[in-house]
DOKOL-386948 format. One line per field, with one value per residue (C-alpha): chain; z, x, y; residue number from 0. Coordinates in steps of 0.02 Angstrom, whole numbers. Layout:
cadena <- c(A_...)
pz <- c(Z_...)
px <- c(X_...)
py <- c(Y_...)
num <- c(NUM_...)
END
This chain:
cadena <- c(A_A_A_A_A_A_A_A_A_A_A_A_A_A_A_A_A_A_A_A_A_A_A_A_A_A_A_A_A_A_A_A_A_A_A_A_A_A_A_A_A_A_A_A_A_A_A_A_A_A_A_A_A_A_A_A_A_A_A_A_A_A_A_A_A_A_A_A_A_A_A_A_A_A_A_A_A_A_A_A_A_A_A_A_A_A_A_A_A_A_A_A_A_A_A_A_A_A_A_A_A_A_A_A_A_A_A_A_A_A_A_A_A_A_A_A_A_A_A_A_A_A_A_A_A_A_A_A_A_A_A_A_A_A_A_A_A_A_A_A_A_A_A_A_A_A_A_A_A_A_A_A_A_A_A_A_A_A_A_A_A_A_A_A_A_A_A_A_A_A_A_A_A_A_A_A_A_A_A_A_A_A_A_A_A_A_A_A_A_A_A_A_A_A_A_A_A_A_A_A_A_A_A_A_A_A_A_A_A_A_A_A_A_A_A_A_A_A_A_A_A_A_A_A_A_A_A_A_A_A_A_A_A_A_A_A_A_A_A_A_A_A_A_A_A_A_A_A_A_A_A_A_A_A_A_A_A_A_A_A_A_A_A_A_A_A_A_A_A_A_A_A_A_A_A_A_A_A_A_A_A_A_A_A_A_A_A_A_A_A_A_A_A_A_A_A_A_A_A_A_A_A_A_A_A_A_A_A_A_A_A_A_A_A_A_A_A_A_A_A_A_A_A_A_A_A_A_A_A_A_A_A_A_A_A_A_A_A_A_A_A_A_A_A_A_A_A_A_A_A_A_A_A_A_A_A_A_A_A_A_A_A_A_A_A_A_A_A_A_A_A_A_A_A_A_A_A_A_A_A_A_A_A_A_A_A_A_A_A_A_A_A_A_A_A_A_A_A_A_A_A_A_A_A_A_A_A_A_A_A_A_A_A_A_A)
pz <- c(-1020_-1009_-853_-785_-811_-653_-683_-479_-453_-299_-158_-72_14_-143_-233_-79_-115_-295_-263_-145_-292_-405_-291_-256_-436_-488_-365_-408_-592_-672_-826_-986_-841_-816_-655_-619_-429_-414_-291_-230_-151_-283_-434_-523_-464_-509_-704_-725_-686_-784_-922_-888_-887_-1081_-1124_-1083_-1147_-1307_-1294_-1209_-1291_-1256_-1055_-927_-842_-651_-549_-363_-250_-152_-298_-351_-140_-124_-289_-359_-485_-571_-622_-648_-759_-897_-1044_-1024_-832_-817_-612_-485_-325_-146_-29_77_-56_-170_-5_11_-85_-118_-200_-346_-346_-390_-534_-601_-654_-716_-616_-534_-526_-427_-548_-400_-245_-130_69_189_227_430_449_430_591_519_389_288_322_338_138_104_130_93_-79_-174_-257_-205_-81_24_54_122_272_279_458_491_376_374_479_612_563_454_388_275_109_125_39_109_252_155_47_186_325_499_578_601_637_605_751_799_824_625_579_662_555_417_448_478_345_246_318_293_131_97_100_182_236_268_254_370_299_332_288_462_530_680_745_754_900_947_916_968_1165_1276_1147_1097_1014_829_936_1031_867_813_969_962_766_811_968_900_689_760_597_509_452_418_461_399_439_294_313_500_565_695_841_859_889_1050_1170_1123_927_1011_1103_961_843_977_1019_881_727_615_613_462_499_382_403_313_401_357_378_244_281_389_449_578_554_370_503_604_446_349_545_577_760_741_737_658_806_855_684_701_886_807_697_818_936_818_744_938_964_788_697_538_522_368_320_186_179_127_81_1_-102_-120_0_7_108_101_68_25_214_236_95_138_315_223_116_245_342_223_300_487_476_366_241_140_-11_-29_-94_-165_-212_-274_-211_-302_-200_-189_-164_-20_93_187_112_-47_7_80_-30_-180_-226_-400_-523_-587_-402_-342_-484_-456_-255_-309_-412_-252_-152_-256_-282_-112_-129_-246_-118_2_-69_-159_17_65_-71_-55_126_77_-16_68_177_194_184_192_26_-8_-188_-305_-451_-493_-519_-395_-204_-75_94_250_233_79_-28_-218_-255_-423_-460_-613_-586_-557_-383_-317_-329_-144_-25_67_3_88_-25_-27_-76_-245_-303_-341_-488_-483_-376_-331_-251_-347_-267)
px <- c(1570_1393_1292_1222_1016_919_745_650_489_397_398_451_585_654_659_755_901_888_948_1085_1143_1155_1293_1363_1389_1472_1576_1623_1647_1506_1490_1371_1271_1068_1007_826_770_631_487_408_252_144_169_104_262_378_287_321_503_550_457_538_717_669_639_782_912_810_848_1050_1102_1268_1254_1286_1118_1099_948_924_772_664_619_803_805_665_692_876_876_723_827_972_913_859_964_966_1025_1209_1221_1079_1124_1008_959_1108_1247_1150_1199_1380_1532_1620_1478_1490_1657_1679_1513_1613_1751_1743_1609_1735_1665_1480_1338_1246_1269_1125_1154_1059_941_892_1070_1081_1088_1112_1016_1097_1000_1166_1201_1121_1018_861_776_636_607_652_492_504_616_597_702_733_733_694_706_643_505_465_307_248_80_18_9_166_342_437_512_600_648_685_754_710_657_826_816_925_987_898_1053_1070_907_899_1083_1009_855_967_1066_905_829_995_973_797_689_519_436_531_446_503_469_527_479_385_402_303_420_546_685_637_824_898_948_824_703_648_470_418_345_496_594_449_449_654_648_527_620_809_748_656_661_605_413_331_356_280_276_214_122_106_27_-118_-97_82_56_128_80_203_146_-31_50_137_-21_-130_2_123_43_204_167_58_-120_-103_-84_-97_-151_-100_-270_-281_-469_-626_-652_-598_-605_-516_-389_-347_-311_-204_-96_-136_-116_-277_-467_-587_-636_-452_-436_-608_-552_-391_-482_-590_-443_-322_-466_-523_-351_-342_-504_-428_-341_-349_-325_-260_-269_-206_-353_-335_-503_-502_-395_-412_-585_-650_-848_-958_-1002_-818_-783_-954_-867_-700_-807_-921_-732_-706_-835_-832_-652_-690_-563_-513_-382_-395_-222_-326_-241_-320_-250_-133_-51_148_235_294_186_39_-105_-60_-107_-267_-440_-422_-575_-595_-510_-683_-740_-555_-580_-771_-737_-588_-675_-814_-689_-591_-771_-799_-624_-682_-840_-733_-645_-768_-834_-656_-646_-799_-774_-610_-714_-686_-565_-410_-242_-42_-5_172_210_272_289_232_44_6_43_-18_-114_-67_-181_-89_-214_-178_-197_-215_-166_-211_-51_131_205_354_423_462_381_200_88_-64_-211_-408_-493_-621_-669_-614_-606_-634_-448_-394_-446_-437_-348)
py <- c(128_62_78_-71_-83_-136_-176_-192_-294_-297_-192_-21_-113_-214_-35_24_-124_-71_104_4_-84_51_114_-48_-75_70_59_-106_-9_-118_-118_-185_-281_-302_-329_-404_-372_-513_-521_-694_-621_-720_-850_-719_-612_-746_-766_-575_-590_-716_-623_-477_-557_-657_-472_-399_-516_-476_-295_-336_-471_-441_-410_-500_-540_-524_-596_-554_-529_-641_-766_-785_-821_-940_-1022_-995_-1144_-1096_-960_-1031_-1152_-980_-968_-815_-806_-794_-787_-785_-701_-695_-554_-551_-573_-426_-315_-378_-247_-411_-486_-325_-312_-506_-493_-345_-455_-659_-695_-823_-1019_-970_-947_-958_-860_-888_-942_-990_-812_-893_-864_-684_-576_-413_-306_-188_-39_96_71_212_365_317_344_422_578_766_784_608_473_272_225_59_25_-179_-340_-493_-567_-699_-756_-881_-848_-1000_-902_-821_-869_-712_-756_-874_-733_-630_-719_-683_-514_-389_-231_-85_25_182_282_240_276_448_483_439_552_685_698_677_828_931_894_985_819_844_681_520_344_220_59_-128_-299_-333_-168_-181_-292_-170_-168_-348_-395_-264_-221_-173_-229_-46_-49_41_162_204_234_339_459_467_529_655_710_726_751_913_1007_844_918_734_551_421_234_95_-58_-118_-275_-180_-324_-270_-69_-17_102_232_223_256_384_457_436_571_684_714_793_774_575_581_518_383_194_33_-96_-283_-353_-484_-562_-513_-690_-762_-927_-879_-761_-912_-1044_-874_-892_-725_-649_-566_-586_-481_-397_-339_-251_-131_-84_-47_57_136_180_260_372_417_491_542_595_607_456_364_166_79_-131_-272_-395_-562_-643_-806_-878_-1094_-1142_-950_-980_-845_-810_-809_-692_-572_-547_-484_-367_-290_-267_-115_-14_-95_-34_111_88_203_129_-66_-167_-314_-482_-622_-754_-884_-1033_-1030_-1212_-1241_-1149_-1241_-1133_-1205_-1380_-1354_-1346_-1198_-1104_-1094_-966_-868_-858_-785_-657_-614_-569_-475_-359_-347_-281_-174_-98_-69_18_123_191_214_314_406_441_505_621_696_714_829_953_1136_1066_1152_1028_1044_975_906_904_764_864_1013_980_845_806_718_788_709_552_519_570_624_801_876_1074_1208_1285_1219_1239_1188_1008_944_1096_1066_1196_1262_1230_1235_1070_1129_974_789_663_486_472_605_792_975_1115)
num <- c(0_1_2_3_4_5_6_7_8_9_10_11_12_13_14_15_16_17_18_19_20_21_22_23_24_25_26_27_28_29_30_31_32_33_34_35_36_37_38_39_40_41_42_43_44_45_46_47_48_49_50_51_52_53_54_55_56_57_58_59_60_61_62_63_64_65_66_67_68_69_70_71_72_73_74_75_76_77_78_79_80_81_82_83_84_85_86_87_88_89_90_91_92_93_94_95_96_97_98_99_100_101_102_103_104_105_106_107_108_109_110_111_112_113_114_115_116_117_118_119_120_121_122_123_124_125_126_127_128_129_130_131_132_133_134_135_136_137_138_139_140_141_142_143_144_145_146_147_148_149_150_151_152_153_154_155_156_157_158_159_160_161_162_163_164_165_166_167_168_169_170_171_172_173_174_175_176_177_178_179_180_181_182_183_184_185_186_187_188_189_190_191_192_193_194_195_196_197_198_199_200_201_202_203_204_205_206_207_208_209_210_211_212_213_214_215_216_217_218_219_220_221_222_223_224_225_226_227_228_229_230_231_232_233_234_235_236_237_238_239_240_241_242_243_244_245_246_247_248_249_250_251_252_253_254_255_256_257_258_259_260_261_262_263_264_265_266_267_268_269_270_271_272_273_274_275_276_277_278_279_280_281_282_283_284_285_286_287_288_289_290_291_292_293_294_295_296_297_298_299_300_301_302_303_304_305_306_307_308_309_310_311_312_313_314_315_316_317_318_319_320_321_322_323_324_325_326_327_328_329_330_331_332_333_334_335_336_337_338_339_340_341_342_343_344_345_346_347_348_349_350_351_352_353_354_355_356_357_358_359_360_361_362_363_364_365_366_367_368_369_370_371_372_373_374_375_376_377_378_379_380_381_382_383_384_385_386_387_388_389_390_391_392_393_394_395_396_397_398_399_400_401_402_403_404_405_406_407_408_409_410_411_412_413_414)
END
């Protein structure tokens, strides 16, 4: 028997569903199959997958070749219409036994299995245990999201915001931690807006407080990518009093501007983002920030774009996620007035410089410093900002050592 090959695009989340799959589709018994877990964050996302799926019929000729994800969601017939494509399924169907267990056999009469996403009330968050490596897992705890920001295709991908249970997040977390893992990630699609759906409308930060209280011999959490506006007062809470939240955040920013802010339908102005900032480091010093930042988006002029740069240092950034931006059909941004392709490129490579300082500054900041260093193999780990950490001699996969900072490279510290 063959093992079917998933290949996963996109995000922490989408890599999540892959592992889902995986056990989905041998338990289906799958077999001589290739599965292609697309992303739709970009067009540039969208060309890499359909690359990616010409390649590998090349190398499995004779498989039967699966697409999923949020392209295959937002944009099912593009696929279908590949030669190469023999069904297309969407996000909830990819989650469904029935759906595996029907691909594993005939395929029946639906090369195309892709429903209406709004529709969908429930994410599928209890499939499994999390994944990653021996030293940290992702939790997916909340899918989906309710806003519609005018560059952005994924909530077409995604559906609307659902959140999964606390009582089934903290079971998962336990059962993590009985099994030796150290840090858990909880991560989502829109995660701030966790518990919005759910009664009593709990907040992120009320999830966060419950893992720590009844996961007691969990020794770090972290959360992913948060939108700042939507931080609660019991995240800020948790954030100043709990030292096993990881002082680490990244921070769905996406411009400096906010006249650029208000036409990306954003729920924050410049302004709210540096008191963000300012607040989360006055209750923890060594917090750290990581961003989302998009160059180029439609109308941005260079006073526009100068207030997004000079953002890295009013917020004092530390890592930059830097896209340049590319329109996707059928959102609004895509219809309003493009800057030009040379310009989009030449302020992306400002900001990913102004990246690079920061973290040069970080770094060098590090130096002598003394940091609880969980390890991703045996010579490198990350401290608790998240920072890369580079040892002479092995240590053990998946424990936190206690290190001394020496030196650093260009990206990462010595120990």
């Amino acid at each position: 028997m063959n093992a079917p090959v998933f290949s996963n695009h996109g995000c922490r989340l989408n890599a999540y569903e892959t592992k889902a799959m995986e056990e989905l589709a041998a338990s289906a018994g799958m077999e001589n199959a290739v599965v292609v877990n697309t992303c739709a964050v970009t067009a540039e996302a969208v060309r890499k997958a359909r690359q990616d799926i010409r390649k590998l019929r090349r190398t499995h000729p004779d498989a039967k070749l699966i697409v999923t994800g949020c392209a295959a969601q937002t944009e099912p017939h593009t696929f279908a219409a590949m030669a190469e494509v023999d069904a297309v399924i969407g996000n909830t169907e990819k989650m469904q036994a029935s759906t595996w267990a029907g691909l594993a056999g005939d395929f029946g009469t639906e090369p195309v299995q892709v429903d209406d996403i709004m529709s969908v009330t429930e994410t599928a968050g209890h499939l499994i245990d999390g994944f990653g490596t021996r030293s940290r897992a992702y939790v997916q705890v909340q899918n989906g999201c309710d806003h519609r920001c005018t560059f952005c295709i994924i909530p077409f991908g995604r559906g609307n915001s659902r959140s999964v249970p606390a009582g089934v997040v903290v079971d998962q977390i336990k059962r993590l931690v009985d099994r030796g893992l150290n840090e858990v990630v909880l991560t989502g699609v829109d995660l701030t807006s966790w518990g919005a759906d759910l009664p009593s409308e709990p907040r992120l930060g009320d999830l966060v407080m419950r893992i720590l209280k009844l996961v007691p011999d969990l020794p770090r959490l972290r959360i992913s990518s948060i939108d700042s506006i939507e931080v609660d007062p019991a995240l800020m809470k948790a954030i100043a009093t709990e030292p096993r939240l990881m002082p680490h955040l990244h921070l769905s920013l996406q411009h400096g501007d906010d006249l650029i802010l208000k036409r990306m339908k954003r729920r924050h102005l410049r302004d709210d983002a540096i008191q963000f900032a300012q607040d989360a480091r006055k209750l923890r010093p060594d917090m750290t920030f990581g961003a989302d930042i998009i160059a180029g988006f439609p109308t941005e002029t260079d006073a526009h774009f100068e207030n997004a740069l000079k953002l890295v240092e009013d917020c004092d950034l530390t890592w930059l996620h830097v896209f340049p931006y590319s329109p996707r059909p059928g959102t609004p941004a895509a219809r309003m007035p493009q800057v030009q392709g040379p310009q989009i490129k030449e302020r992306a490579a400002r900001l990913r410089a102004a990246g690079q300082a920061q973290l040069s500054k970080h770094l060098r900041a590090q130096v002598g410093r003394t940091h609880h260093i969980l390890m991703e193999n045996p010579t490198m780990g990350r401290t608790e900002q998240f920072t890369e950490v580079t040892f002479d001699r092995p240590q053990t996969e998946g424990q936190i050592v206690v290190a001394n900072i020496l030196g650093h490279s260009e990206t990462r510290l010595i120990a």
